[in-house]
The first five atom37 places (N, CA, C, CB, O) and aatype in JSON, in Angstrom:
{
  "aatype": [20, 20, 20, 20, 20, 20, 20, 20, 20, 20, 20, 20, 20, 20, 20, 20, 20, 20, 20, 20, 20, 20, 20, 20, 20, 20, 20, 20, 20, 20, 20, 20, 20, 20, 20, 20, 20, 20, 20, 20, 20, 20, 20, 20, 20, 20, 20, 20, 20, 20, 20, 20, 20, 20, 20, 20, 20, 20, 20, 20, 20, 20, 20, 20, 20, 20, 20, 20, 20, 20, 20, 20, 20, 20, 20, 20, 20, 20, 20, 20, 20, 20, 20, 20, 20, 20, 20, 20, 20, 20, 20, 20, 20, 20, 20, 20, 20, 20, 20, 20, 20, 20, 20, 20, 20, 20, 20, 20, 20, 20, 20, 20, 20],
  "atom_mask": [
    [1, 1, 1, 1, 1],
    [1, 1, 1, 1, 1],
    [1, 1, 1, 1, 1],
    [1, 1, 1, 1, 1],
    [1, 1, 1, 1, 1],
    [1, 1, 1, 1, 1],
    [1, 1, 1, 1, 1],
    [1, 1, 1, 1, 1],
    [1, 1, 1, 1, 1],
    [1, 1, 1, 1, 1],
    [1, 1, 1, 1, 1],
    [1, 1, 1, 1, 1],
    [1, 1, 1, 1, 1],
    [1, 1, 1, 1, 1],
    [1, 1, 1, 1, 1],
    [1, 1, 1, 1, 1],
    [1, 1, 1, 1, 1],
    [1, 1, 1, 1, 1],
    [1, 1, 1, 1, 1],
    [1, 1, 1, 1, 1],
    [1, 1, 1, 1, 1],
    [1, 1, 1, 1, 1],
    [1, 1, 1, 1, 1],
    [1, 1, 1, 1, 1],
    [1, 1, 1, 1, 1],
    [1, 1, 1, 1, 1],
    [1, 1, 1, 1, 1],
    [1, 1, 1, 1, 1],
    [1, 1, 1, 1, 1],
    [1, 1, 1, 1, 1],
    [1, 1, 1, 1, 1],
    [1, 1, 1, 1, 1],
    [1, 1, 1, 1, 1],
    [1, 1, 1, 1, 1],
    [1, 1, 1, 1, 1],
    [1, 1, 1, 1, 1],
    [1, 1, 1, 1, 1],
    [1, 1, 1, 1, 1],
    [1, 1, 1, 1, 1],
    [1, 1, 1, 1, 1],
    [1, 1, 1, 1, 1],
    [1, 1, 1, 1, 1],
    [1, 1, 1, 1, 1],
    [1, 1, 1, 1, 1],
    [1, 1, 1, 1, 1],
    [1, 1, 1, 1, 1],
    [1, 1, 1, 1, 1],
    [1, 1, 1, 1, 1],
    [1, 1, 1, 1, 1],
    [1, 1, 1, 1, 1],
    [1, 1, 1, 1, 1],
    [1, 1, 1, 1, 1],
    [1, 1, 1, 1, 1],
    [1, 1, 1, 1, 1],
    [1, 1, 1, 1, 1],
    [1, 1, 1, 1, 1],
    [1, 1, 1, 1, 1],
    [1, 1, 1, 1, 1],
    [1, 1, 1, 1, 1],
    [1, 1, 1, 1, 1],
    [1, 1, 1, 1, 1],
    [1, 1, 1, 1, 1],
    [1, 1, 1, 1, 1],
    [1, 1, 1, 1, 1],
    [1, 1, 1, 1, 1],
    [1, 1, 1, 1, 1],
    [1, 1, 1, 1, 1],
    [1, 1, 1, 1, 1],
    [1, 1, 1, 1, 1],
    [1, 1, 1, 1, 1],
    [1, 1, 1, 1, 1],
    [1, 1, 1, 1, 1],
    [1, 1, 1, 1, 1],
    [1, 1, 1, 1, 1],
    [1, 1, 1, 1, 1],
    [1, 1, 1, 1, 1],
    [1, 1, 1, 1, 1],
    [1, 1, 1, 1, 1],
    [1, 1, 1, 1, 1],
    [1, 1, 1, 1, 1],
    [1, 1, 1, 1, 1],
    [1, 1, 1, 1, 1],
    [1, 1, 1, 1, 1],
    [1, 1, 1, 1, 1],
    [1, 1, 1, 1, 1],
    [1, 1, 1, 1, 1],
    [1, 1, 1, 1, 1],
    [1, 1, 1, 1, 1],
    [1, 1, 1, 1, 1],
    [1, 1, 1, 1, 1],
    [1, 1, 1, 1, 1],
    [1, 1, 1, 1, 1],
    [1, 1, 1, 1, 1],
    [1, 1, 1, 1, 1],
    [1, 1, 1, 1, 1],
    [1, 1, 1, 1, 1],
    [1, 1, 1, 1, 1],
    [1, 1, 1, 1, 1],
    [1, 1, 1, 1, 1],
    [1, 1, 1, 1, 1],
    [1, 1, 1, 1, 1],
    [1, 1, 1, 1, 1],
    [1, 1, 1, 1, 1],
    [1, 1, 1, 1, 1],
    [1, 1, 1, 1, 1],
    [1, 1, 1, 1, 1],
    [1, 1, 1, 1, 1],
    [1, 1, 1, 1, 1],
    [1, 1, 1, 1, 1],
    [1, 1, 1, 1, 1],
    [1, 1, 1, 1, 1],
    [1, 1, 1, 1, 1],
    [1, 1, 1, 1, 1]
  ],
  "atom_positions": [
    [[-7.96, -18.78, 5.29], [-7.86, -17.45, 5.87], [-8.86, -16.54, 5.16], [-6.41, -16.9, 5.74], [-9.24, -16.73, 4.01]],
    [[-9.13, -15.82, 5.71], [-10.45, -14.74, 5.73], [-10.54, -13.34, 4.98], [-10.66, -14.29, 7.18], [-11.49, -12.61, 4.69]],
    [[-8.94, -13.25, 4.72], [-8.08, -12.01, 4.13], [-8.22, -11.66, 3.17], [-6.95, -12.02, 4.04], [-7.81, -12.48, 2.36]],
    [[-8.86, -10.24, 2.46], [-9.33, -9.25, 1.4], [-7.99, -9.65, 0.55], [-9.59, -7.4, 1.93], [-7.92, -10.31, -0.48]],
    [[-7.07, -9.1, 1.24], [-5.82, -8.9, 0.68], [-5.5, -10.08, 0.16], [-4.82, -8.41, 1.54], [-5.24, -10.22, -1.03]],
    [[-5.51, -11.25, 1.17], [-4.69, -12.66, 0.88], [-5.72, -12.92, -0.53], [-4.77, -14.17, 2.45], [-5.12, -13.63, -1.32]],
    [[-6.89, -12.59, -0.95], [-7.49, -13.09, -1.26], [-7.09, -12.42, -3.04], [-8.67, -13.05, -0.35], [-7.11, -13.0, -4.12]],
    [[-6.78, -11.04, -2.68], [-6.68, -10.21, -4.16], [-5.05, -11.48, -4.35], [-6.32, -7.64, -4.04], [-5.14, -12.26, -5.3]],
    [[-4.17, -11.55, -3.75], [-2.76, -12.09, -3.75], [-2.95, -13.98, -5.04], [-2.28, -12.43, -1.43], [-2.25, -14.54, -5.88]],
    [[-4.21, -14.2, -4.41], [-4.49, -15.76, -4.76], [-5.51, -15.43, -5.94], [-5.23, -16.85, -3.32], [-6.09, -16.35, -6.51]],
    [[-5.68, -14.41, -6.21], [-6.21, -13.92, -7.43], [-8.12, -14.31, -7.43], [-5.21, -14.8, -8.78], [-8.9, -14.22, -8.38]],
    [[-8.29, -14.56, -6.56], [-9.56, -15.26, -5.77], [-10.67, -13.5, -5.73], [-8.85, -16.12, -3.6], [-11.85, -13.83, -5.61]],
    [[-10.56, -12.29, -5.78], [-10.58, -11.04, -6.08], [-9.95, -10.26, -6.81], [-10.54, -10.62, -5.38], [-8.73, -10.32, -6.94]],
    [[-10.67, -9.46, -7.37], [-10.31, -8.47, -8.54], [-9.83, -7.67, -7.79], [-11.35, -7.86, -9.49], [-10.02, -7.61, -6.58]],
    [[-8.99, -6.78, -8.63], [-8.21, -5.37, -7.9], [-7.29, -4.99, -9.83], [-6.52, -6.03, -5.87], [-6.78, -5.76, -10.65]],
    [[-7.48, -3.61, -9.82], [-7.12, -3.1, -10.64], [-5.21, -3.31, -10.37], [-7.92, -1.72, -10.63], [-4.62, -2.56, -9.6]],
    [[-4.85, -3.87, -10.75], [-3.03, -3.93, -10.15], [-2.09, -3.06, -10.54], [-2.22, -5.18, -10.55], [-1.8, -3.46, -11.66]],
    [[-1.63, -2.41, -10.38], [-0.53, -1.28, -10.79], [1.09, -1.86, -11.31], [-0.31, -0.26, -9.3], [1.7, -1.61, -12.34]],
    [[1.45, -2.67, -10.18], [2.48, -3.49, -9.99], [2.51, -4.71, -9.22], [3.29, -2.84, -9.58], [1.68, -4.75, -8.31]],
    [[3.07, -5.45, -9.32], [3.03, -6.76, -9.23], [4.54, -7.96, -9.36], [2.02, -6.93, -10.27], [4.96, -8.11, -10.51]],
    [[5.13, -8.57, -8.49], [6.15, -9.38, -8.45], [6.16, -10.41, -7.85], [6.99, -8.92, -8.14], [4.99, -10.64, -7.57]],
    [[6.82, -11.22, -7.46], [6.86, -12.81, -6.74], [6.6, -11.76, -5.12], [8.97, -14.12, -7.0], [6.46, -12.52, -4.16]],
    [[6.55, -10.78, -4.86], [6.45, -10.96, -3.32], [5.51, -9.47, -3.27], [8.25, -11.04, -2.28], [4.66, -9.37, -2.39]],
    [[5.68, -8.45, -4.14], [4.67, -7.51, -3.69], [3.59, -7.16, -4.83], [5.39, -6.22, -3.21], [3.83, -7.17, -6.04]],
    [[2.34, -6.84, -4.24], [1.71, -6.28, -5.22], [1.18, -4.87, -4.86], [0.73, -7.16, -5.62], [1.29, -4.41, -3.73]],
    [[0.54, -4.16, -5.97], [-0.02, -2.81, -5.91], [-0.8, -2.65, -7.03], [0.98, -1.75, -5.84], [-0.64, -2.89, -8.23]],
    [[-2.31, -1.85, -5.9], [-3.29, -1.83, -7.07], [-4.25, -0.91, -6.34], [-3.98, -3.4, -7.61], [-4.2, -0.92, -5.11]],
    [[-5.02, -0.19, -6.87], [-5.64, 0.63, -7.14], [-6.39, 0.28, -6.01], [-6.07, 0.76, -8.39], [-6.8, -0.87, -5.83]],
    [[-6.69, 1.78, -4.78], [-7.53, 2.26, -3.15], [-9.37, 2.02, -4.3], [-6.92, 4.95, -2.23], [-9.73, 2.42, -5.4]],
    [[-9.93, 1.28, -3.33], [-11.71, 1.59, -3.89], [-12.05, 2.36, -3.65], [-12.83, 0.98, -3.6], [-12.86, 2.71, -4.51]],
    [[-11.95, 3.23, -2.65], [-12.06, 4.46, -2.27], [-11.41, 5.43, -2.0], [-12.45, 4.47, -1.68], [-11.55, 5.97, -0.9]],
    [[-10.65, 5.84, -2.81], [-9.06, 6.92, -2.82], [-9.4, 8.44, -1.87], [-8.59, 7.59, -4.95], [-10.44, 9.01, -2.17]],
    [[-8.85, 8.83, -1.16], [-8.35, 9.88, -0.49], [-7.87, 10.84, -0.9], [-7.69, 9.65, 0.12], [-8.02, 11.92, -0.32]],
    [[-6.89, 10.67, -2.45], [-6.16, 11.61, -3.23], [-6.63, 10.97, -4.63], [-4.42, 11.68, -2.9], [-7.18, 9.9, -4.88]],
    [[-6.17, 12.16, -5.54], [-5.92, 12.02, -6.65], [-5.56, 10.54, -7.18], [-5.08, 12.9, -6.81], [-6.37, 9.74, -7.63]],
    [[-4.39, 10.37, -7.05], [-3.82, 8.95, -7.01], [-3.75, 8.34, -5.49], [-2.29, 8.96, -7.66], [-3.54, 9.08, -4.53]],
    [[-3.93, 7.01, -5.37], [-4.16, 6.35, -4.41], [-3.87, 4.55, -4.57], [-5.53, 6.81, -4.12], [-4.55, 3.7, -5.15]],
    [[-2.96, 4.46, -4.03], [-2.57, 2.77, -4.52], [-2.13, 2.4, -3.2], [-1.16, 2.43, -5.86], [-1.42, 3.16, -2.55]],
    [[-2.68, 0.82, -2.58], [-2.27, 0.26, -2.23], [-1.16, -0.94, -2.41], [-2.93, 0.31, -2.0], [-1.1, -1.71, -3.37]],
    [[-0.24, -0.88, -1.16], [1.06, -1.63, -1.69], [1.06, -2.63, -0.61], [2.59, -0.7, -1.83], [0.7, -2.31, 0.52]],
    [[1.42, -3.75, -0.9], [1.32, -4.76, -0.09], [2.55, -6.02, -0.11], [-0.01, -5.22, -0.44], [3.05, -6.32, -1.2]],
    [[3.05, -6.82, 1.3], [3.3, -7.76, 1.17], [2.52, -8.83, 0.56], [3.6, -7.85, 2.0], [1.32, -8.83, 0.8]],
    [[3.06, -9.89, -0.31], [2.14, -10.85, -0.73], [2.48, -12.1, 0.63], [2.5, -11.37, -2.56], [1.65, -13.0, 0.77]],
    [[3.18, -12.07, 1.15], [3.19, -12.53, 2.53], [2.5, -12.24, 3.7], [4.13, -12.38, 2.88], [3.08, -11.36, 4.33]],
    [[1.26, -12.73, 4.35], [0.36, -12.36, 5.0], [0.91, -11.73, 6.51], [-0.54, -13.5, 5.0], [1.23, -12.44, 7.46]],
    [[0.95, -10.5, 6.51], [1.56, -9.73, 7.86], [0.73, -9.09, 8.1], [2.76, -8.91, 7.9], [0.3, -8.13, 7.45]],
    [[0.3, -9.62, 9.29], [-0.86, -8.33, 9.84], [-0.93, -7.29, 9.96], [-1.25, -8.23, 10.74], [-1.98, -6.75, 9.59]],
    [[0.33, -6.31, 10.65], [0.59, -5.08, 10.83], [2.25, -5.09, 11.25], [-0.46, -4.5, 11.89], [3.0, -5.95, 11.71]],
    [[2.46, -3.42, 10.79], [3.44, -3.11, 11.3], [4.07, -3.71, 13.18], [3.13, -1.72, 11.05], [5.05, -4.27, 13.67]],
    [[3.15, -3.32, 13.48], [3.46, -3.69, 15.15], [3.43, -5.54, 15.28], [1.89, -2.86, 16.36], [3.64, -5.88, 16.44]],
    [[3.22, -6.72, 14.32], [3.52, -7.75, 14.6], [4.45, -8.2, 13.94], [2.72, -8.36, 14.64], [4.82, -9.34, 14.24]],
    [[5.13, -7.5, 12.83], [5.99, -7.99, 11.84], [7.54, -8.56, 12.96], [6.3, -6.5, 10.51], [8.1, -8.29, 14.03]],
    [[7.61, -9.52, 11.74], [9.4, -10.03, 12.44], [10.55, -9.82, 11.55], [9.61, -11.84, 12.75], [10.61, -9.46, 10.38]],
    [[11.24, -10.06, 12.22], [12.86, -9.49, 11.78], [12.92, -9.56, 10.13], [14.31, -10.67, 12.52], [13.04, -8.7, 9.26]],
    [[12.75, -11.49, 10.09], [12.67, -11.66, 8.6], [12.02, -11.01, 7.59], [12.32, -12.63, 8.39], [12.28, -11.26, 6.41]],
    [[11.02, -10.04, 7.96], [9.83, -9.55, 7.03], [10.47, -7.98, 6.53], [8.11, -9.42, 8.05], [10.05, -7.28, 5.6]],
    [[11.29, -7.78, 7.19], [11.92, -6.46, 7.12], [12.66, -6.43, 5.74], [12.92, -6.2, 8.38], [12.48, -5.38, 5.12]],
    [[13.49, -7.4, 5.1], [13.44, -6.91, 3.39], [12.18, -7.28, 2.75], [14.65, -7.65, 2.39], [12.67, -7.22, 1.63]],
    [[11.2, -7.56, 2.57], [10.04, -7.53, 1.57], [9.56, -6.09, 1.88], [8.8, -8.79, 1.79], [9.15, -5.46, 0.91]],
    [[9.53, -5.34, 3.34], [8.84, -4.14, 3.67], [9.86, -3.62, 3.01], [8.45, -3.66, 5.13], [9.39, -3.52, 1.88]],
    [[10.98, -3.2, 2.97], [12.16, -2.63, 2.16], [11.99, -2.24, 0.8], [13.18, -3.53, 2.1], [12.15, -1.09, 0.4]],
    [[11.64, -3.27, 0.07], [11.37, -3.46, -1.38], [10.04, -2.71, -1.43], [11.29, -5.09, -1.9], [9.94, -2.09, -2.5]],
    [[8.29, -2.47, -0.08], [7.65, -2.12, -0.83], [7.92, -0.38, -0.77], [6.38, -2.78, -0.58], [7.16, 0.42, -1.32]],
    [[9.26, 0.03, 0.08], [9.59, 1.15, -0.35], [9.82, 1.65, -1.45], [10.26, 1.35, 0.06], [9.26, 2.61, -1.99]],
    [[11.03, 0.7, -1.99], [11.21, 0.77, -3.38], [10.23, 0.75, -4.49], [11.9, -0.08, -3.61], [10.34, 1.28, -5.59]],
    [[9.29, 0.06, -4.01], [8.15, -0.53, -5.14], [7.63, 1.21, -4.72], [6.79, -2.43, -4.68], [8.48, 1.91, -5.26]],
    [[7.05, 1.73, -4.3], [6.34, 2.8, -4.08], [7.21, 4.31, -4.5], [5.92, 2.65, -2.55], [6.66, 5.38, -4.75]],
    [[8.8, 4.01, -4.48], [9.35, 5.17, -5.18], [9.22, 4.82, -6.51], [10.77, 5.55, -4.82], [8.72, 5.79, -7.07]],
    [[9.42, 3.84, -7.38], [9.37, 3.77, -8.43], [7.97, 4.02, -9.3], [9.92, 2.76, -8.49], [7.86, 4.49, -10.43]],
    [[6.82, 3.48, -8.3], [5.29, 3.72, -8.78], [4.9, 5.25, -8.85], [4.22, 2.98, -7.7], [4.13, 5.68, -9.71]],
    [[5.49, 6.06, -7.86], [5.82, 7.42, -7.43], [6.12, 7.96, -9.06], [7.26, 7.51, -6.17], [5.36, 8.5, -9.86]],
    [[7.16, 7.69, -9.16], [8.07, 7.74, -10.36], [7.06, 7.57, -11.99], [9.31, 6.29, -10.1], [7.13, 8.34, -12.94]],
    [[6.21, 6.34, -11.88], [5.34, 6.09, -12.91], [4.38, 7.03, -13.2], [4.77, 5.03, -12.73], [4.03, 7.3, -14.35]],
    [[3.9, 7.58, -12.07], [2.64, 8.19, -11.92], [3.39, 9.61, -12.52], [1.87, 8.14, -10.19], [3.09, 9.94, -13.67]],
    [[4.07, 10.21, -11.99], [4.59, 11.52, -12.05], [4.48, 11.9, -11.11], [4.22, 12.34, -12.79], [4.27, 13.1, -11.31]],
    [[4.47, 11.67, -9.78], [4.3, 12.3, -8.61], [5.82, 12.09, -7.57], [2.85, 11.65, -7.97], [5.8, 12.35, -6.37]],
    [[6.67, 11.75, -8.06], [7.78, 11.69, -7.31], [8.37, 12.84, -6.82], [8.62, 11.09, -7.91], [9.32, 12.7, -6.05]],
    [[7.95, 14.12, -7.16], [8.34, 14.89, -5.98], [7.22, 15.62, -4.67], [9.09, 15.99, -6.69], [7.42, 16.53, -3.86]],
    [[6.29, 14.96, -4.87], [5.34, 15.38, -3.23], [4.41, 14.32, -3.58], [4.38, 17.27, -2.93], [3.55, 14.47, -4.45]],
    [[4.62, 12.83, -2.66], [4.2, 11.71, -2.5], [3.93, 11.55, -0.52], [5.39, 10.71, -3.34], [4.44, 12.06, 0.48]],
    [[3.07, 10.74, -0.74], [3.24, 10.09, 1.14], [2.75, 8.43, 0.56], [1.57, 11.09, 2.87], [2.03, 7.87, -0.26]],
    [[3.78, 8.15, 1.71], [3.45, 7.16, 2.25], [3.09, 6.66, 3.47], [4.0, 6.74, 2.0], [3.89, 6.96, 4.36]],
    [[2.06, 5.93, 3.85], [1.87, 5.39, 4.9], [0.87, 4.32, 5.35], [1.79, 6.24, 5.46], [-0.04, 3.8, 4.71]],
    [[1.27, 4.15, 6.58], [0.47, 2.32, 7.13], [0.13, 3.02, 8.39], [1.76, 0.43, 7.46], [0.76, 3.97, 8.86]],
    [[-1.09, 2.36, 8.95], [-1.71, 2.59, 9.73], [-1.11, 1.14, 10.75], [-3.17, 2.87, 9.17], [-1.84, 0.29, 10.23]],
    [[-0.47, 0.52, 11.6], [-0.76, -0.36, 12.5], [-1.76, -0.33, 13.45], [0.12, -0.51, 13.02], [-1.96, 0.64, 14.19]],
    [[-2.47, -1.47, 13.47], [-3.56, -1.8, 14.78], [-4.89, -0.73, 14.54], [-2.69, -1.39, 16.59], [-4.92, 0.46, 14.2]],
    [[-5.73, -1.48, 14.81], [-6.99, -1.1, 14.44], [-7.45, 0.45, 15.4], [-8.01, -2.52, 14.75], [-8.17, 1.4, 15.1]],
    [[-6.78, 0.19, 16.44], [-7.04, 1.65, 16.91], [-6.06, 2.34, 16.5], [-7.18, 1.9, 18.34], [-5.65, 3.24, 17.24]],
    [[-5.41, 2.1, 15.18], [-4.84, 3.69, 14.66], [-5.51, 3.52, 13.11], [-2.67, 3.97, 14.63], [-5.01, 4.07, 12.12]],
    [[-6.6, 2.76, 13.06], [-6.96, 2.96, 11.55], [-7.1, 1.69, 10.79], [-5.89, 3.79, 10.82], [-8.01, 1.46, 9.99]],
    [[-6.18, 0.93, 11.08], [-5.82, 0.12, 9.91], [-7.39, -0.83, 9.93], [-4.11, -0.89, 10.18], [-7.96, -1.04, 11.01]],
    [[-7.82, -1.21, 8.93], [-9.03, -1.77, 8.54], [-9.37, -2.93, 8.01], [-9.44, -1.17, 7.88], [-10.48, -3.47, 8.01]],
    [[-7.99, -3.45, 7.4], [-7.81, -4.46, 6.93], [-6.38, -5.3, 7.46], [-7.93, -4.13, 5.62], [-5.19, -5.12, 7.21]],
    [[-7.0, -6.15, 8.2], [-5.82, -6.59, 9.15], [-4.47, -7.79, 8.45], [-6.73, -7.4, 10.54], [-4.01, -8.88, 8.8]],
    [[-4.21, -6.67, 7.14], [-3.05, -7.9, 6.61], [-1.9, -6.18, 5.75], [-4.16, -9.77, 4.77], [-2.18, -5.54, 4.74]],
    [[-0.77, -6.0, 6.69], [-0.09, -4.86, 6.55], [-0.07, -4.26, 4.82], [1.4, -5.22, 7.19], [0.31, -4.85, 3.81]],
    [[-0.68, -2.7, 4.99], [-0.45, -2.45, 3.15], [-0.23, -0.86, 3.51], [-2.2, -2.88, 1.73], [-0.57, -0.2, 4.49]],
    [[0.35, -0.58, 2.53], [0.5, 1.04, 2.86], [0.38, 1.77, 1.51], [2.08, 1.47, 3.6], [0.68, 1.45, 0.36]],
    [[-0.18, 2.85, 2.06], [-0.84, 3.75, 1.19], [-0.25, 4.69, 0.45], [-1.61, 4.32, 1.76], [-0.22, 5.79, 1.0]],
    [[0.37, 4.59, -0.94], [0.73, 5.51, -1.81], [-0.25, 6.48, -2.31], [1.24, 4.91, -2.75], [-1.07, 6.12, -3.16]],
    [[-0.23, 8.0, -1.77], [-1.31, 9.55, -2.01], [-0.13, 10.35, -2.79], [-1.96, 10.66, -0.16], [1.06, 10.61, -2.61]],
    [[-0.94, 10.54, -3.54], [-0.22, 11.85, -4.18], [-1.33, 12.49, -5.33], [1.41, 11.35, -5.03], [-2.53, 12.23, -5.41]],
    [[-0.49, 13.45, -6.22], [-1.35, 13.88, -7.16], [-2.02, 14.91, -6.82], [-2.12, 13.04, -7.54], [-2.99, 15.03, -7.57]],
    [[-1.95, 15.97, -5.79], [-2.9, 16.75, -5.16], [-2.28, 18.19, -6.01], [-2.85, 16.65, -3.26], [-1.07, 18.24, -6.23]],
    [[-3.33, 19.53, -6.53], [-2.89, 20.65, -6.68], [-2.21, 21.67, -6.12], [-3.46, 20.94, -6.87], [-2.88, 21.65, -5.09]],
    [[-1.44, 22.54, -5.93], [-1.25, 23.67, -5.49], [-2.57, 24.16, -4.86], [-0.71, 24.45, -6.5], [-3.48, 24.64, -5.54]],
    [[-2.63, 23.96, -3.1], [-3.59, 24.76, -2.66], [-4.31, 23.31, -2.41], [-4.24, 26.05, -3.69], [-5.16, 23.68, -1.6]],
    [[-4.43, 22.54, -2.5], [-5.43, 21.36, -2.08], [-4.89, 21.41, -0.56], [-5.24, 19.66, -3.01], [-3.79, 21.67, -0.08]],
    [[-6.39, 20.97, 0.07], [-6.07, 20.45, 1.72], [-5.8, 19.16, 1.81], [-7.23, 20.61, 2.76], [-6.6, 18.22, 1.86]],
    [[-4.5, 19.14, 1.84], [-4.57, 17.15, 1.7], [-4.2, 16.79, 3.54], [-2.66, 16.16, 0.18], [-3.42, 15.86, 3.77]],
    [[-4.7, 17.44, 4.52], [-5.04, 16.79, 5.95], [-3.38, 16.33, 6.54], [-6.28, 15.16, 5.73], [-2.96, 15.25, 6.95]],
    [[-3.08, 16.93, 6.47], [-1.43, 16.59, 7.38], [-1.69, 16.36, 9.06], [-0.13, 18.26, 7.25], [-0.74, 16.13, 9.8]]
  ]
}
């Protein structure tokens, strides 16, 4: 498989890692948007939100959790976003599901809502 992601997962690519477990990882956007910027990922290859199956729904669960607690690390647990882009015509760029932990922005920053 062809996959950026699958590829940081098999350790086959570098990525700065934040967090890391038997099923999710998180590590540092190459090109961040915010202040802080981490991608969070199944280590189970899911393309997107819009193809996921039933079974995949606790690992996505956990990378909630994984992302309040990273939230939590950073100091940004009280004005955080999260989000995933599904399908390439809404963004998503890398076709193996990861979602984007932003935060860290000042009082008065335009962070694009």
């Amino acid at each position: 498989m062809d996959c950026v992601f699958c590829k940081i997962v098999a350790g086959e690519l570098p990525a700065k890692k934040e967090y890391e477990d038997e099923e999710v990882v998180a590590f540092w956007d190459l090109h961040p948007k915010a202040p802080i910027h981490l991608l969070i990922i199944p280590k189970v290859h899911i393309e997107s939100l819009g193809l996921m199956k039933e079974e995949d729904a606790r690992v996505l669960g956990k990378i909630q959790w994984v992302a309040r607690t990273l939230a939590e690390k950073m100091k940004i647990e009280d004005a955080f976003r999260l989000s995933a882009n599904s399908g390439s015509g809404a963004g998503q760029v890398v076709p193996h599901l990861h979602y984007h932990l932003t935060g860290g922005w000042r009082k008065g920053d335009n962070i694009g809502i």
